[in-house]
N, C-alpha and C positions, 0 to 999 in steps of 0.2 A: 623450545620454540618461543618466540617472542610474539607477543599480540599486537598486532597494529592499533593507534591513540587513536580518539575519535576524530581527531584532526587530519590525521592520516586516511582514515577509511573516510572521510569528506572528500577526500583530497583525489582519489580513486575515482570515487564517483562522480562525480564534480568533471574528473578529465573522461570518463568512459560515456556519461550522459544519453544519448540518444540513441547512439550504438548497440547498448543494452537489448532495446527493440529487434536487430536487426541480426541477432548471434539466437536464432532458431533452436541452433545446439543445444544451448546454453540450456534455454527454458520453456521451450515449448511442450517437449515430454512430461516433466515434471508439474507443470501447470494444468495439463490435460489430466494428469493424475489426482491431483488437487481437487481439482475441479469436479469430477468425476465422485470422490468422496465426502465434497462438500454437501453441508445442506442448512441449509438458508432460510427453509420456506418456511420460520415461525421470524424470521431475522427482525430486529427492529432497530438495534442501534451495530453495526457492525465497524469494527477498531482496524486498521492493517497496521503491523509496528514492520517497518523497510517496504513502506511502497512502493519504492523505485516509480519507475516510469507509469504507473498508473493501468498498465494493461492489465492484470488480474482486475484493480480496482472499479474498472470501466464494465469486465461483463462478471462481476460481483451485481453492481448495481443496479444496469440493463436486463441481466440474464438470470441469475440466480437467489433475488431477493425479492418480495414483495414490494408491490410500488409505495412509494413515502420512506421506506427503510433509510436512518441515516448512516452514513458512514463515514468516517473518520481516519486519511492514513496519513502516519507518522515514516519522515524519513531524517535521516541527517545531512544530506545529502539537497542542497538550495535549487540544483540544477538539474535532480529528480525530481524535486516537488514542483517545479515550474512546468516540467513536463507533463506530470499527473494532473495539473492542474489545469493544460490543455487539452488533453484528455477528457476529462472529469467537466468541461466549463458547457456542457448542456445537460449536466445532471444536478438536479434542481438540491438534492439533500447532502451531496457527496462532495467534502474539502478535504487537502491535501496540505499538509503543515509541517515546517521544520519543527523537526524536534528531536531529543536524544531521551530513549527508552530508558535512560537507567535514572533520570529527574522524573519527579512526581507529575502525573499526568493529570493536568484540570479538569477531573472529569469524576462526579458523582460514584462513589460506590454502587452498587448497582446497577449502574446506565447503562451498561455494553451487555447485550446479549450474544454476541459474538465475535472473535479476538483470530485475526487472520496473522501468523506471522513467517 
């Protein structure tokens, strides 16, 4: 089986974008499951690595974390992050950033108390 390059899986999501949202199928069960075994409530600095469209990361922030809690989601994907970021733009601690998980992440040893992926 051949892995798709990261330019490739850009390329994916980049054309799938906001659609994402709207395929229920997809990740709504899955998410509810998540969610459901998530816990948050010590959270203070929280990481997403494939935020996609920001819907985990929005009732992450809202719902499941202490107020002030930062968080931090990483996608590869320009045309996820843009949406995350609309999403995300009345949550005061909470940014959405291109980036590729397998490069060194600028970010303090220690600083993440919690790594959603």
């Amino acid at each position: 089986m051949r892995l798709l390059s990261r330019d490739e899986v850009r390329s994916v999501y980049d054309a799938f974008g906001a659609r994402q949202d709207s395929q229920g199928w997809y990740e709504d069960v899955p998410l509810a499951e998540l969610k459901e075994h998530m816990r948050f409530q010590d959270a203070e600095f929280v990481l997403e690595l494939g935020s996609g469209t920001g819907k985990l990361a929005h009732e992450i922030v809202t719902e499941l974390t202490p107020a002030g809690t930062n968080y931090l989601g990483l996608d590869v994907s320009p045309v996820m992050v843009n949406l995350a970021r609309n999403r995300l733009r009345h949550c005061g601690n909470a940014f959405a950033v291109v980036g590729d998980v397998r490069a060194p992440l600028p970010l303090a040893d220690g600083s993440v108390s919690h790594v959603v992926a």
